[in-house]
C-alpha positions as CSV (number, residue, x, y, z in Angstrom):
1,X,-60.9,-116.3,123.7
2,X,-59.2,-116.1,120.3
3,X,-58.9,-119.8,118.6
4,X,-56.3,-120.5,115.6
5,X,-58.0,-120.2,112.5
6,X,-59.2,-124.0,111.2
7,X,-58.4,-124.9,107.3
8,X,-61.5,-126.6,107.5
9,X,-63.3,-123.0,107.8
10,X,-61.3,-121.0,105.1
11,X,-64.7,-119.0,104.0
12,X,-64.6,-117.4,107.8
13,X,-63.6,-113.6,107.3
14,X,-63.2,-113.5,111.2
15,X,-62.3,-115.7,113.8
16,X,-65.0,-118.0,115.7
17,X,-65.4,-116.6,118.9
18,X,-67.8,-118.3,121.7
19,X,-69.2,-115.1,123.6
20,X,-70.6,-116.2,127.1
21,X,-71.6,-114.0,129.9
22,X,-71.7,-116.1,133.5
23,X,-73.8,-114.9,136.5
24,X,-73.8,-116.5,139.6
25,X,-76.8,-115.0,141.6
26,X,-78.9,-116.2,144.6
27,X,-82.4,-116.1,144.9
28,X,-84.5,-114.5,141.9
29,X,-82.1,-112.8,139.1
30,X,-83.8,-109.7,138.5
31,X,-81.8,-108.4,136.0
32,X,-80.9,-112.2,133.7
33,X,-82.0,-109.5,131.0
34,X,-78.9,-107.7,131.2
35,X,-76.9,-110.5,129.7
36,X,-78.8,-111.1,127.0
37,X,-78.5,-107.2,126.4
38,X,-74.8,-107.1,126.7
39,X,-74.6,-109.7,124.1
40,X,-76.6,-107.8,121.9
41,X,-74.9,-105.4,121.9
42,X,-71.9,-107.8,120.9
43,X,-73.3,-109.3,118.1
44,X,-73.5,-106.1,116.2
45,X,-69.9,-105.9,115.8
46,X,-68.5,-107.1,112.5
47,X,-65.3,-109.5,114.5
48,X,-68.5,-111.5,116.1
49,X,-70.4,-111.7,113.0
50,X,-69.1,-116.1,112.8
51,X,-69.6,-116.1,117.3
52,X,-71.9,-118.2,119.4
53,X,-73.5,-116.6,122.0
54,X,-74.5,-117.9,125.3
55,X,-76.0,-116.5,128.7
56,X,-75.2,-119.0,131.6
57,X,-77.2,-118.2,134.5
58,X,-77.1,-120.0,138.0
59,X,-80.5,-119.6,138.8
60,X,-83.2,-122.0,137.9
61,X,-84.8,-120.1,135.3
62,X,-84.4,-117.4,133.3
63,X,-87.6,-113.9,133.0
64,X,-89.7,-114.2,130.1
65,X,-88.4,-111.0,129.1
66,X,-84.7,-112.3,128.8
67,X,-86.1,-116.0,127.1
68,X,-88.3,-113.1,124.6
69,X,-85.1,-111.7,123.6
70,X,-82.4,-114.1,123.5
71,X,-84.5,-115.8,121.1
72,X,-85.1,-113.4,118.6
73,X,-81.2,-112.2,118.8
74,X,-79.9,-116.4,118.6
75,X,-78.9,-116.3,122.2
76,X,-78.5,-119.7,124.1
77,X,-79.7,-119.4,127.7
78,X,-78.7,-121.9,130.0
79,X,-79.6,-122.5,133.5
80,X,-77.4,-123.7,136.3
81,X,-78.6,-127.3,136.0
82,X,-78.2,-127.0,132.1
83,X,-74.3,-126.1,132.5
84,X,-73.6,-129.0,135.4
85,X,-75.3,-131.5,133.0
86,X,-73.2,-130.3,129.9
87,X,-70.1,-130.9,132.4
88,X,-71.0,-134.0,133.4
89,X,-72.0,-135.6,129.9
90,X,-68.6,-134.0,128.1
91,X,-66.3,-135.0,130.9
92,X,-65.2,-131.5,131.2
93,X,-62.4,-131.0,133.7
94,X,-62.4,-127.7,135.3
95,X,-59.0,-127.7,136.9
96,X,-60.1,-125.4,139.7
């Protein structure tokens, strides 16, 4: 996802970019840390350097280990519940 550059931004070097990695799961998600790794590994990449990164996870909760590291690397984490809520307070159509 590549948006235009804003004139309101002009100090930007690189685009904005909103980096989000989705899992739908069932159950226990014994590997949420594997997002948040991915991402990592993302946000060491000069293009990303003005990005947002978020983990959006279907599951209730996210491991303690993945929570540990998102926030020391400025990761949001959001659950299943989280994301419906955000879609219901912004009006966000999906258009499915």
């Amino acid at each position: 996802f590549l948006p235009p550059r804003s004139a309101a931004f002009p100090f930007l070097q690189h685009p904005l970019f909103h980096c989000i990695q989705a899992k739908k799961k069932e159950g226990t998600d014994a590997d949420d840390l594997h997002g948040v790794k991915q991402l990592i590994l993302m946000k060491d990449k000069e293009e990303y350097q003005n990005s947002i990164f978020i983990v959006i996870n279907s599951e209730k909760e996210f491991s303690n280990d993945a929570k540990e590291k998102a926030g020391k690397a400025n990761i949001i984490l959001l659950n299943g519940y989280q994301f419906a809520n955000l879609l219901v307070r912004y009006d966000v159509e999906l258009g499915l």
